[in-house]
C-alpha atoms as an extended CHARMM CRD file, in Angstrom:
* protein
*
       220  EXT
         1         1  UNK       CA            -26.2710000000        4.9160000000       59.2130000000  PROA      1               0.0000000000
         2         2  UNK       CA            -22.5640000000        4.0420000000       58.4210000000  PROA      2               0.0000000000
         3         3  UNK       CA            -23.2240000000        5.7980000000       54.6610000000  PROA      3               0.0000000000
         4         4  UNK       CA            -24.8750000000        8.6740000000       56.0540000000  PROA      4               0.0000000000
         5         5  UNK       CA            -21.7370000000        8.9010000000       58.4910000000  PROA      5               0.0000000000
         6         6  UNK       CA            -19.5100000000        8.1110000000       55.1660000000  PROA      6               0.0000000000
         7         7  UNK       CA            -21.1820000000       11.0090000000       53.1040000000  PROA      7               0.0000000000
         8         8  UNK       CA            -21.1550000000       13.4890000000       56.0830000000  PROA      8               0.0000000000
         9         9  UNK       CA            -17.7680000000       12.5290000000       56.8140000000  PROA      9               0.0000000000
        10        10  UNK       CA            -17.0220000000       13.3780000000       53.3960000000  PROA      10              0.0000000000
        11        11  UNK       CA            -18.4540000000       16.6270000000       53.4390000000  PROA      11              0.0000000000
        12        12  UNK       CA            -17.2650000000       17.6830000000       56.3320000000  PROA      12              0.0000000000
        13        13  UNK       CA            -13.6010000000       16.4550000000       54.7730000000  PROA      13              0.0000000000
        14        14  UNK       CA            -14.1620000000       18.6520000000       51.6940000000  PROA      14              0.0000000000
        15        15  UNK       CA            -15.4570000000       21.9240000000       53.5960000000  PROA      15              0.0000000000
        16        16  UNK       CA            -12.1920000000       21.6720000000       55.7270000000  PROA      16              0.0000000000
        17        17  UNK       CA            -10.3060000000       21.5920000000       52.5210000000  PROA      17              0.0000000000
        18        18  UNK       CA            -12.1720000000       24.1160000000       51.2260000000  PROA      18              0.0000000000
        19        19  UNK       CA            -11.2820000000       26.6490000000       54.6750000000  PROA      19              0.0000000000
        20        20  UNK       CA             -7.2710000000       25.5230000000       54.4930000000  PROA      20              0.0000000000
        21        21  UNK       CA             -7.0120000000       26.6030000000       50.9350000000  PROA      21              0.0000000000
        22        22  UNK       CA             -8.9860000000       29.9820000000       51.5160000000  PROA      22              0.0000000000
        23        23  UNK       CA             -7.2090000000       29.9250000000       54.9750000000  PROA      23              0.0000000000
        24        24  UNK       CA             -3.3830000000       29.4930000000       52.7340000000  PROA      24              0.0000000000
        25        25  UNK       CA             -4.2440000000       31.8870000000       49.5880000000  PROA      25              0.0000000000
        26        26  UNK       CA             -5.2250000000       34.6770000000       52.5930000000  PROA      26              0.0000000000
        27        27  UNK       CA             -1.9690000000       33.8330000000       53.8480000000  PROA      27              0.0000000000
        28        28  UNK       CA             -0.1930000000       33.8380000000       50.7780000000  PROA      28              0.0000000000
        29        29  UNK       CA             -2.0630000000       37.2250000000       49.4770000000  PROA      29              0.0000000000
        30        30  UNK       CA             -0.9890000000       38.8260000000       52.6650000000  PROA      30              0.0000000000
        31        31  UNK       CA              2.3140000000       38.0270000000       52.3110000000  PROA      31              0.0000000000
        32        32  UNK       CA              3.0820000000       39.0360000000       48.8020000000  PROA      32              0.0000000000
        33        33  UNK       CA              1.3520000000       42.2220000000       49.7290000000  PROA      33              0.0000000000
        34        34  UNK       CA              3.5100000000       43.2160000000       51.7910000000  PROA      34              0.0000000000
        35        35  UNK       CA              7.1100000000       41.5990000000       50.1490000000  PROA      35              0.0000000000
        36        36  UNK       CA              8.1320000000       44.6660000000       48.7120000000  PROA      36              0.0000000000
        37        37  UNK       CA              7.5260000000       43.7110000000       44.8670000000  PROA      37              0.0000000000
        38        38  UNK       CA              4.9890000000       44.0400000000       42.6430000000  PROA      38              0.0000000000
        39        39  UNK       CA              3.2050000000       40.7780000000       41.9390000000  PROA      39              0.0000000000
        40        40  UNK       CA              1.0460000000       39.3620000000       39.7200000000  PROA      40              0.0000000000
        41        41  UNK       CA             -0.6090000000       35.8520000000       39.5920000000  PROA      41              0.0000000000
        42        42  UNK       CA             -1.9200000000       34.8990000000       36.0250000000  PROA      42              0.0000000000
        43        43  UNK       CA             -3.5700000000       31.9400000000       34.4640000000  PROA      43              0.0000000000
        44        44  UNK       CA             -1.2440000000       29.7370000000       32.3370000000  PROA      44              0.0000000000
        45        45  UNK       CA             -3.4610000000       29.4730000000       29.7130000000  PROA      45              0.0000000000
        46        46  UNK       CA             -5.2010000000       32.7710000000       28.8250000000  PROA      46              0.0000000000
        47        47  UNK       CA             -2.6810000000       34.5070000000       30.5650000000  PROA      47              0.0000000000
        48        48  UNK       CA             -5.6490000000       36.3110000000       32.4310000000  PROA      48              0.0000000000
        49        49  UNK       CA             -4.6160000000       38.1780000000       35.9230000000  PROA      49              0.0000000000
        50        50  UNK       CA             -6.2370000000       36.3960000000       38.9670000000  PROA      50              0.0000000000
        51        51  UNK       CA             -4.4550000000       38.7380000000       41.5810000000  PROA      51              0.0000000000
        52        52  UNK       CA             -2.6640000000       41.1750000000       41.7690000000  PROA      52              0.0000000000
        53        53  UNK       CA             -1.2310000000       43.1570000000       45.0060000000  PROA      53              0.0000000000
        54        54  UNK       CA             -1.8040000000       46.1270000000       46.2350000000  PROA      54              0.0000000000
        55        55  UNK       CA              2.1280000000       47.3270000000       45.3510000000  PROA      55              0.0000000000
        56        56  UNK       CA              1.6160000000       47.0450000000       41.3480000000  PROA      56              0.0000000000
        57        57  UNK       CA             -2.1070000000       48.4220000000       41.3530000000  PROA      57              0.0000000000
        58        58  UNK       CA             -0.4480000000       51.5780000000       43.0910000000  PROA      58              0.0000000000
        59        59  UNK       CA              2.2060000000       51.7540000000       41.1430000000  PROA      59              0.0000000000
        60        60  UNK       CA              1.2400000000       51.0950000000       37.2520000000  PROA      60              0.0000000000
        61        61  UNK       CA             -2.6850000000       50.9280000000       36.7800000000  PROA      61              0.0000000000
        62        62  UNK       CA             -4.5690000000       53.9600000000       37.2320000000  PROA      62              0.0000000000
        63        63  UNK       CA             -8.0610000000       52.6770000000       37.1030000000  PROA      63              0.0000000000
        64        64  UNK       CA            -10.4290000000       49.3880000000       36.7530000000  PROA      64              0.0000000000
        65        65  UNK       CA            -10.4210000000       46.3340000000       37.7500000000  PROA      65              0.0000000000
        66        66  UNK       CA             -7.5760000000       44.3510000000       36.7950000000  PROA      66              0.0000000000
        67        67  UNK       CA             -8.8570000000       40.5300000000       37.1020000000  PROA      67              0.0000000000
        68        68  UNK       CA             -9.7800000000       39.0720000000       34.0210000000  PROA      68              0.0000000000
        69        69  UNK       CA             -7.2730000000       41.2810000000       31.4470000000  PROA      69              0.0000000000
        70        70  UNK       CA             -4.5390000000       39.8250000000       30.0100000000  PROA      70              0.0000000000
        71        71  UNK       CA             -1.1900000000       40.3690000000       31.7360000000  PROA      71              0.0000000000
        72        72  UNK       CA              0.7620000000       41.2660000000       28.3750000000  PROA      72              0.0000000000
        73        73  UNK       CA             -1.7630000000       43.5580000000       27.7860000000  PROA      73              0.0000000000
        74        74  UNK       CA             -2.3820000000       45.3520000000       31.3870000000  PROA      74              0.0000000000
        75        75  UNK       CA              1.7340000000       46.0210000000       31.9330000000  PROA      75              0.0000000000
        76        76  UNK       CA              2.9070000000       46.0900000000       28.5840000000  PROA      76              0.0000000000
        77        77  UNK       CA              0.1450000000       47.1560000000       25.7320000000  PROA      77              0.0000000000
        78        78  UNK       CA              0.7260000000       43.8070000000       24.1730000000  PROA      78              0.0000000000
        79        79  UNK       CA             -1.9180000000       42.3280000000       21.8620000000  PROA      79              0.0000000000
        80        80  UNK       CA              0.0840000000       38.8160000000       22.5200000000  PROA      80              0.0000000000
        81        81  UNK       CA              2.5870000000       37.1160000000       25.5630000000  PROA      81              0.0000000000
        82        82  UNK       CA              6.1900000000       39.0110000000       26.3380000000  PROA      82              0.0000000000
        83        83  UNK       CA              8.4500000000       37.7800000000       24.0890000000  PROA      83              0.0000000000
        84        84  UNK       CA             10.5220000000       37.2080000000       27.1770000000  PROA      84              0.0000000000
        85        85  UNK       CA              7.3290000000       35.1380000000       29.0890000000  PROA      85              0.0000000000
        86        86  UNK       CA              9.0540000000       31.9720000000       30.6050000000  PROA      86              0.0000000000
        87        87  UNK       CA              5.4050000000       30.9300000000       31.5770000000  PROA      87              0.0000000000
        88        88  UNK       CA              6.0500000000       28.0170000000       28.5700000000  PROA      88              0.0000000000
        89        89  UNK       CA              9.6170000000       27.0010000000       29.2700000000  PROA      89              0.0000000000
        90        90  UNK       CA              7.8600000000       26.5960000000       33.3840000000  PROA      90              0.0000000000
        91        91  UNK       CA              5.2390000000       24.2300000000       32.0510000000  PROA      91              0.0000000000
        92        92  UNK       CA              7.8030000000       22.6370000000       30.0110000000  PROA      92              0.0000000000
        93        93  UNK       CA              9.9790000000       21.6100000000       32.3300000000  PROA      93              0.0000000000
        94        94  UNK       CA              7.8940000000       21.1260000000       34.7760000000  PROA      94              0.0000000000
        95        95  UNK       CA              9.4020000000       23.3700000000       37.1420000000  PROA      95              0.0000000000
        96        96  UNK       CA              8.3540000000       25.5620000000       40.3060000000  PROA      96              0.0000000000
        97        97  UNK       CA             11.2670000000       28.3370000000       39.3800000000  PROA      97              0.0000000000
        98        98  UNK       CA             11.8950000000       31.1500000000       39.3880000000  PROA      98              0.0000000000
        99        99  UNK       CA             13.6540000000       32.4340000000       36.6140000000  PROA      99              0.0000000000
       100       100  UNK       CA             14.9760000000       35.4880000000       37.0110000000  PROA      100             0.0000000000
       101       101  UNK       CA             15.6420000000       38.1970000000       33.9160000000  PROA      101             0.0000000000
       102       102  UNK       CA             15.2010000000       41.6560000000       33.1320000000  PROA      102             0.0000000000
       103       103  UNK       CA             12.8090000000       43.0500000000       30.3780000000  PROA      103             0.0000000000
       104       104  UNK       CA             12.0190000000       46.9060000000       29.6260000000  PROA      104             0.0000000000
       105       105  UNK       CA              8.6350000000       48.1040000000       28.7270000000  PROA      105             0.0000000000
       106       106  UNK       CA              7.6610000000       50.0800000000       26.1440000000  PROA      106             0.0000000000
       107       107  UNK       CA              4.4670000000       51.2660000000       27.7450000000  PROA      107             0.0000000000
       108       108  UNK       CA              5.9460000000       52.4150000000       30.9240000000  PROA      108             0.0000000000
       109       109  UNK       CA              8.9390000000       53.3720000000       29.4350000000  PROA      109             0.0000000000
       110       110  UNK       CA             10.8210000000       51.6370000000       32.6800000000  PROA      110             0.0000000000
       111       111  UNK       CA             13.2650000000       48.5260000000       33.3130000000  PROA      111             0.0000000000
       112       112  UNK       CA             12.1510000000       45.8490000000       35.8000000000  PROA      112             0.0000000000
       113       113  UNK       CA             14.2510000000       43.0140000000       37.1230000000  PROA      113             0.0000000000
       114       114  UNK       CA             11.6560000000       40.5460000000       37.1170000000  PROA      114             0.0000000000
       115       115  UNK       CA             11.3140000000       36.5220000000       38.9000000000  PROA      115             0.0000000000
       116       116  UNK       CA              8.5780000000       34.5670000000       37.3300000000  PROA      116             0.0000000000
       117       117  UNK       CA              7.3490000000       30.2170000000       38.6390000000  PROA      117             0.0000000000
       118       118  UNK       CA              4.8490000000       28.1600000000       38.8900000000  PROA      118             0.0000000000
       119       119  UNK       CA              2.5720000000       28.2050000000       42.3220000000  PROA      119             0.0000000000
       120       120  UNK       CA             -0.6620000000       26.3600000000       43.3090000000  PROA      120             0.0000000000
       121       121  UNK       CA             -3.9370000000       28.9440000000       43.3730000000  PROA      121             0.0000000000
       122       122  UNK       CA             -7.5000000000       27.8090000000       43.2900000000  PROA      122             0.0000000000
       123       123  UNK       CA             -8.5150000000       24.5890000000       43.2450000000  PROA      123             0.0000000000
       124       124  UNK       CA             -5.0060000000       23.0170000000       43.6840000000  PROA      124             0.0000000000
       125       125  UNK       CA             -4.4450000000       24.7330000000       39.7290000000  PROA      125             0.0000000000
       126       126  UNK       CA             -1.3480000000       26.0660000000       38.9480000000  PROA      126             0.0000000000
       127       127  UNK       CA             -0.5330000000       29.8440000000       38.2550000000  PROA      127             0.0000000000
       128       128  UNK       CA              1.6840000000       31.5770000000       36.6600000000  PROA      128             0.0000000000
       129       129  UNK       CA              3.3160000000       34.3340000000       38.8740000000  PROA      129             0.0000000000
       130       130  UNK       CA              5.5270000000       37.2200000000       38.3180000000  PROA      130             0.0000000000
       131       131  UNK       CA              7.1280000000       39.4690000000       41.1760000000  PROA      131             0.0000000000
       132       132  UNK       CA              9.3590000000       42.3600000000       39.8560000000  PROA      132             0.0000000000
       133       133  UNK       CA             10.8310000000       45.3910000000       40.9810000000  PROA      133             0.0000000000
       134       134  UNK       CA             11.4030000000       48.1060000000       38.5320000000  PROA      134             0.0000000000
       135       135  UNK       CA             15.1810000000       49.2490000000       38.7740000000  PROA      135             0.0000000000
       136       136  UNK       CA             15.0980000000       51.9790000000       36.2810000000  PROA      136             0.0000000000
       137       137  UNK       CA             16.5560000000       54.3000000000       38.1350000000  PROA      137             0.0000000000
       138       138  UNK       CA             19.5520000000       52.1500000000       38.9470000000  PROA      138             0.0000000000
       139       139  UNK       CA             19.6690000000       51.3510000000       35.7260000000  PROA      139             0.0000000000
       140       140  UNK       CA             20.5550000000       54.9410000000       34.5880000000  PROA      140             0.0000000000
       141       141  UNK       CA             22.8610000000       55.2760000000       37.7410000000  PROA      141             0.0000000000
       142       142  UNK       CA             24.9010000000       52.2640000000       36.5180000000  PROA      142             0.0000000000
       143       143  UNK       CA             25.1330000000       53.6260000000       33.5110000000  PROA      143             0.0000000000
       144       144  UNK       CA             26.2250000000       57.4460000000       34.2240000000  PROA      144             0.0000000000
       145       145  UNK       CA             28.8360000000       55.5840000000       36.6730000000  PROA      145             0.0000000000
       146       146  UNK       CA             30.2450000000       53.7710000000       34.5970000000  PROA      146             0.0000000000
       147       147  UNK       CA             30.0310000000       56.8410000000       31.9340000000  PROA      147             0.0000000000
       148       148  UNK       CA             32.1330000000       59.0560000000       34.3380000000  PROA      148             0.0000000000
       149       149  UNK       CA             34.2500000000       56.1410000000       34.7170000000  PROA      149             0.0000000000
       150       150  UNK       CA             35.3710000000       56.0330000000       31.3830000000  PROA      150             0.0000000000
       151       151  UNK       CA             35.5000000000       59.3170000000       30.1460000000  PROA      151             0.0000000000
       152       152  UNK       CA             37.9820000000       62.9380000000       31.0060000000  PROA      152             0.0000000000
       153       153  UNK       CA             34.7120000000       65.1840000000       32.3250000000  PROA      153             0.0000000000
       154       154  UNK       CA             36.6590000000       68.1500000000       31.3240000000  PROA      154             0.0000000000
       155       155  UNK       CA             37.0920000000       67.0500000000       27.6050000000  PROA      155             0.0000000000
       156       156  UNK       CA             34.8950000000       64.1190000000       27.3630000000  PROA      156             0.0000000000
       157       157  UNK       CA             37.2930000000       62.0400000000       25.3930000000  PROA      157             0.0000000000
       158       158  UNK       CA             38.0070000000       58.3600000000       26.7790000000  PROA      158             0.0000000000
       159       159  UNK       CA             40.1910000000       58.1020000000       29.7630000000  PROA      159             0.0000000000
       160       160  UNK       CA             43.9780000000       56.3450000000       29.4800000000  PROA      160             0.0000000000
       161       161  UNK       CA             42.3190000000       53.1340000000       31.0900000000  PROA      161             0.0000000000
       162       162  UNK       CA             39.2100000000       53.3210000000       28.7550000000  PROA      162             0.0000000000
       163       163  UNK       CA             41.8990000000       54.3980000000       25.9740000000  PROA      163             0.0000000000
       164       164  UNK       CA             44.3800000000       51.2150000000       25.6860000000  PROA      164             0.0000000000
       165       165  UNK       CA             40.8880000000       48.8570000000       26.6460000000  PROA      165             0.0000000000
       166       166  UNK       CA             39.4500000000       49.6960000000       23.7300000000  PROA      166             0.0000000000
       167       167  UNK       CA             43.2330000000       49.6330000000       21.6030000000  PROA      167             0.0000000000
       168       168  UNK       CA             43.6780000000       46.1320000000       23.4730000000  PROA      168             0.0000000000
       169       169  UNK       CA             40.0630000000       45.2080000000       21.9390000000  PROA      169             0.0000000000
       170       170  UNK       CA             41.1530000000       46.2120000000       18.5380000000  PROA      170             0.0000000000
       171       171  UNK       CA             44.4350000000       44.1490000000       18.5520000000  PROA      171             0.0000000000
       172       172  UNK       CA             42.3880000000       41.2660000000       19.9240000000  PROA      172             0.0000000000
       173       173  UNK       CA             40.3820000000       41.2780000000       16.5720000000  PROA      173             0.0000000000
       174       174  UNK       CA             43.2490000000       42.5170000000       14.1990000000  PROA      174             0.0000000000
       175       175  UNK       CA             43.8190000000       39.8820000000       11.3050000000  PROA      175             0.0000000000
       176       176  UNK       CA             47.1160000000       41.6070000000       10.4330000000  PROA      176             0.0000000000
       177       177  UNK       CA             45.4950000000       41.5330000000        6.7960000000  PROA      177             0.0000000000
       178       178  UNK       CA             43.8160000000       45.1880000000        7.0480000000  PROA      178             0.0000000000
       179       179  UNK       CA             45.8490000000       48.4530000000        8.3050000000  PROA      179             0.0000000000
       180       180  UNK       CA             44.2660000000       50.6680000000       10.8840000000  PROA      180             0.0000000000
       181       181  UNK       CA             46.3880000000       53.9210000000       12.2650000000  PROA      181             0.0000000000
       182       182  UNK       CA             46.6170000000       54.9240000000       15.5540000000  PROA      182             0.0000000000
       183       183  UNK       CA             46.4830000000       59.0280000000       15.4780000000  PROA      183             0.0000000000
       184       184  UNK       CA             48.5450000000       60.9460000000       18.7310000000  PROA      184             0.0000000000
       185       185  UNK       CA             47.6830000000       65.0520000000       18.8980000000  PROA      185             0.0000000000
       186       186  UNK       CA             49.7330000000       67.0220000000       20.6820000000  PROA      186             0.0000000000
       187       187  UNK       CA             49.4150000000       71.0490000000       21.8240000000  PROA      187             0.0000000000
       188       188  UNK       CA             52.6110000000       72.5220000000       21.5790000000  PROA      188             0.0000000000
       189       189  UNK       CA             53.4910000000       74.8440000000       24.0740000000  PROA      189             0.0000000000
       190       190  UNK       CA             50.6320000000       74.3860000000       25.8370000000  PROA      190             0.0000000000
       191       191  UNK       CA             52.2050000000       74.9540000000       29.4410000000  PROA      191             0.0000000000
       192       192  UNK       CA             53.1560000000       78.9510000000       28.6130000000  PROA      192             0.0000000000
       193       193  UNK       CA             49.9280000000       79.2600000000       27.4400000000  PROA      193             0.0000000000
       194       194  UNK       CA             48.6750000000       78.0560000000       30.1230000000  PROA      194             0.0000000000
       195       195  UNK       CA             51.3930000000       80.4060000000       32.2040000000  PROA      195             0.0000000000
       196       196  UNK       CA             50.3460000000       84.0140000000       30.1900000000  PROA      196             0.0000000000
       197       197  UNK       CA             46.1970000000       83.0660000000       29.9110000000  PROA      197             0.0000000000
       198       198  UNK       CA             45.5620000000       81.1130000000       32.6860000000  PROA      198             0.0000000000
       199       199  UNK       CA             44.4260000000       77.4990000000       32.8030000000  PROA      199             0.0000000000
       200       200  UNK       CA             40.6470000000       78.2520000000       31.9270000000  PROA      200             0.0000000000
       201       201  UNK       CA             42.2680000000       79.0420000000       28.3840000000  PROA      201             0.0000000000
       202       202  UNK       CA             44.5670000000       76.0570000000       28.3500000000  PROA      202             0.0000000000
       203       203  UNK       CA             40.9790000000       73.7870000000       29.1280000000  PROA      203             0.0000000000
       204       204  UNK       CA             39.4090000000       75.5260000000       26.1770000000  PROA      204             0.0000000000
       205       205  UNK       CA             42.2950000000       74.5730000000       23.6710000000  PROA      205             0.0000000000
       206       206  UNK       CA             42.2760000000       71.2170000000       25.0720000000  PROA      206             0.0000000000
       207       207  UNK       CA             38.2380000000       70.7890000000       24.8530000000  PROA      207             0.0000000000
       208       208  UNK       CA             38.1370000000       72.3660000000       21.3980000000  PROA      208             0.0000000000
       209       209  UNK       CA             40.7840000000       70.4180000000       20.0210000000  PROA      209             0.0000000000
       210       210  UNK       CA             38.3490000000       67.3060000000       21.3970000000  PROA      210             0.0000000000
       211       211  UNK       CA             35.2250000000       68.8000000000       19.1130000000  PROA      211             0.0000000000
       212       212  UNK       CA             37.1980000000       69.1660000000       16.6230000000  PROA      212             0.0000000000
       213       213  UNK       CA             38.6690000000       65.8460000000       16.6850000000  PROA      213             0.0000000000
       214       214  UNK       CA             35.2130000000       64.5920000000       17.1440000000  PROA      214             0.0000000000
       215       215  UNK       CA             33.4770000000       66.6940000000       14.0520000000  PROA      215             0.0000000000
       216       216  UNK       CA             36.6230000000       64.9120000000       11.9480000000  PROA      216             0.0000000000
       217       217  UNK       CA             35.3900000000       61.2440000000       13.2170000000  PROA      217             0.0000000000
       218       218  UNK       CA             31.9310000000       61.9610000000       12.7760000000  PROA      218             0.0000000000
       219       219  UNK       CA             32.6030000000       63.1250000000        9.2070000000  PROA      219             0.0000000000
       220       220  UNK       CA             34.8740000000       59.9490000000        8.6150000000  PROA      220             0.0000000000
């Protein structure tokens, strides 16, 4: 009797296991679902997708099932792992995570800021998983700011501040062995022009005398 209570006992101990880590991963696949990110949860090994939400499905794969391709290949048309995969650095160290970095793909043609650890899945076995948000757009916002930032809009040359950063970054790297110029153009009487033609025709001397300065560079 006390072994059959010992072996039930120990059943019963197992199938309670069992329910808490179905009962967590529900939790946990509920949660990510609804974080905000895409996320994906891949074996470390074969790099095979066990789960992904509901977020990245919507977002980047049309049709099929997802489970069982590799991750490389699913996001990024990769025959192998990202070059930027931190999956091996994770095991390495023995680390949870995440590390956070940014990577573009060349499939989607997008930029994604992405976090990628270590978590336990089934059986107590640790996955690898990736949550990223794609921040192309932002991306290109950043960089028209800080275009428009640096630049006159009406003639498109650099701005004064743009102007002596780049000077100061010259200097910086001068070795006072090699000669460089520094080239000022002035338009002379420029004001009465403006006066008699209006100021439309003074911004079209001013622009032109930019392309042309800019067909001379090129050329250069």
């Amino acid at each position: 009797l006390w072994n059959l209570a010992r072996i039930l006992g120990t059943s019963l101990e197992q199938i309670k296991l069992k329910k808490d880590a179905i009962n967590k991963k529900r939790l946990l696949s509920n949660v990510l679902n609804t974080s905000g990110f895409n996320v994906m949860v891949c074996d470390i090994d074969s790099a095979e997708v066990l789960w992904a939400n509901d977020t990245l499905q919507a977002n980047y794969i049309s049709a099929g099932n997802v489970l069982g391709r590799k991750c490389h290949e699913l996001l990024h048309g990769l025959e192998n792992r990202c070059q930027g995969c931190k999956v091996a650095e994770l095991v390495e160290k023995g680390e949870n995570g995440p590390i956070c970095h940014k990577r573009f793909s060349q499939k989607l043609k997008r930029s994604f800021i992405i976090y990628e650890g270590l978590i336990q899945w089934d059986n107590g076995r640790p996955a690898h998983i990736e949550y990223f948000l794609d921040v192309t757009e932002v991306e290109q916002l950043r960089k028209e700011v800080e275009y428009y930032a640096n630049i006159d809009t009406l003639t498109g040359a650099l701005n004064r501040d743009k102007l002596i950063e780049r000077l100061d970054g010259h200097l910086a790297g001068w070795d006072k062995q090699t000669d460089f110029t520094v080239v000022f153009l002035d338009a002379d009487n420029l004001k009465a022009v403006k006066l008699e033609s209006g100021y439309h025709t003074g911004d079209q001397i001013l622009c032109h005398m930019c392309t042309v300065r800019n067909k001379a560079l090129a050329y250069k």
